[in-house]
N, C-alpha and C positions, 0 to 999 in steps of 0.2 A: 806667585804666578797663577798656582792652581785658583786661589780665592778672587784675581783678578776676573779669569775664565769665568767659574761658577757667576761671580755679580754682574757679568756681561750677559752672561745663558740668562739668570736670574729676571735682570731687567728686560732682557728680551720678551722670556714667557710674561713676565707682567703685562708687558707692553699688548700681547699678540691676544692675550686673555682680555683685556679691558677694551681694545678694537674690536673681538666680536662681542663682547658683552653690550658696546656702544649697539651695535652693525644690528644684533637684536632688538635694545629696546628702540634703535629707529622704526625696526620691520612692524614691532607689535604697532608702534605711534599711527606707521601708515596704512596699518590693516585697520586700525580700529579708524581712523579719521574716513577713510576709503568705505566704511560699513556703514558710518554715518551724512556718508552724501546722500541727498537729495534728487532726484528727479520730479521736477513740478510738474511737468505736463502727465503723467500718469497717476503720481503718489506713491509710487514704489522707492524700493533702497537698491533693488542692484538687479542685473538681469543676471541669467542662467546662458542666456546664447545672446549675443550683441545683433544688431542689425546690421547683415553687410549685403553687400554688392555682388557679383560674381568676379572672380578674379581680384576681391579688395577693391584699393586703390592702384591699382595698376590697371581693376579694371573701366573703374570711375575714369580715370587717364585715357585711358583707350576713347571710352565713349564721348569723353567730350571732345578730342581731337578728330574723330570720327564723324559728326553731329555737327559741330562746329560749322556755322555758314556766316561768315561776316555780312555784316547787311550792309548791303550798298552805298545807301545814303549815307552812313558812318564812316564806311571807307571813304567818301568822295568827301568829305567833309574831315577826313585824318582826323576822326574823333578813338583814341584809346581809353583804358581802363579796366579795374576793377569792378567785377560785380558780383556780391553778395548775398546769394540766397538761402532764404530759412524754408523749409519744406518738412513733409509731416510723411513717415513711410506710414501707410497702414498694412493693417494687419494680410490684406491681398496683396503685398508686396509693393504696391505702383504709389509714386509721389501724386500728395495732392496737397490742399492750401498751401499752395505756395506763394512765399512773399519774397519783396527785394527789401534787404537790410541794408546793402550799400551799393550807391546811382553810380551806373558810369553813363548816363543816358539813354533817354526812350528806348532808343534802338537796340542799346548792349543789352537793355533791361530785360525786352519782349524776346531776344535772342539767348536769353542767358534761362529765363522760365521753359521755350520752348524747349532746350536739350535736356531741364530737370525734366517735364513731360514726359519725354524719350524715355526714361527712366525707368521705367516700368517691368524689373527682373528681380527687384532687392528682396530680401529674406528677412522677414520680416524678424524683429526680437522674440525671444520666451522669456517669458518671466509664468512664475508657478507655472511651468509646464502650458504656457498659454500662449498664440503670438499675443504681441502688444505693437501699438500704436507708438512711433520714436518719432522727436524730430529731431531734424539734422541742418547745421549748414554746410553750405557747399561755395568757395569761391572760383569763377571764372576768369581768367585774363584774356582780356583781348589786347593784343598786339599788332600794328601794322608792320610789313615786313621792310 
């Protein structure tokens, strides 16, 4: 019975040693894969401080349900959709080049750049101790009720 025990303990600690030994060499896989990403639009490999919002994404959320003005012509035409912007924070915090990556029409388009516009509070990234220049996409849903 004892020897039963013991090779059950046994196989246990095996088992529980070779899960973190796994849980490890994953962690190293993903720090070093994670070190060797790329960011093209600067040339750097990783920031120090990320580019955010105030409030996050909660505050992002906020502002665009805030901001938010369906354009007429779109509602009266029950035109919905996605739409897809790429925007560049600079280093003064406020979106600029801004483009549409994905159409939900004219209207969503020009409605969807005006609240990046709005935009204008983000924190900019550090890298070396520097802001940098980030871009970001941002998607908006428009919905009729």
């Amino acid at each position: 019975m004892r020897t039963i025990i013991f090779y059950i303990f046994f196989l246990s600690a095996f088992a529980i040693v070779n899960a973190q030994e796994s849980i490890l060499s994953e962690k190293k896989m993903i720090e070093k894969n994670y070190k060797e990403i790329s960011f093209p639009y600067e040339g750097f490999k990783l920031f120090e401080k990320y580019v955010m919002y105030p409030n996050g994404d909660e505050g992002i959320i906020n502002h665009i349900i805030k901001t938010l003005k369906y354009p007429k012509r779109a509602k009266k035409d029950k035109i919905e959709g996605k739409v897809i912007v790429d925007f560049l924070i600079d280093i003064d915090g406020k979106a600029k080049d801004i483009k549409i990556i994905q159409s939900a029409g004219e209207e969503l388009d020009k409605e969807a750049i005006r609240i990046i516009k709005k935009m204008d509070l983000w924190i900019p990234a550090i890298q070396n101790g520097k802001y940098v220049k980030t871009r970001l996409q941002q998607s908006i849903g428009f919905k009729l009720d």
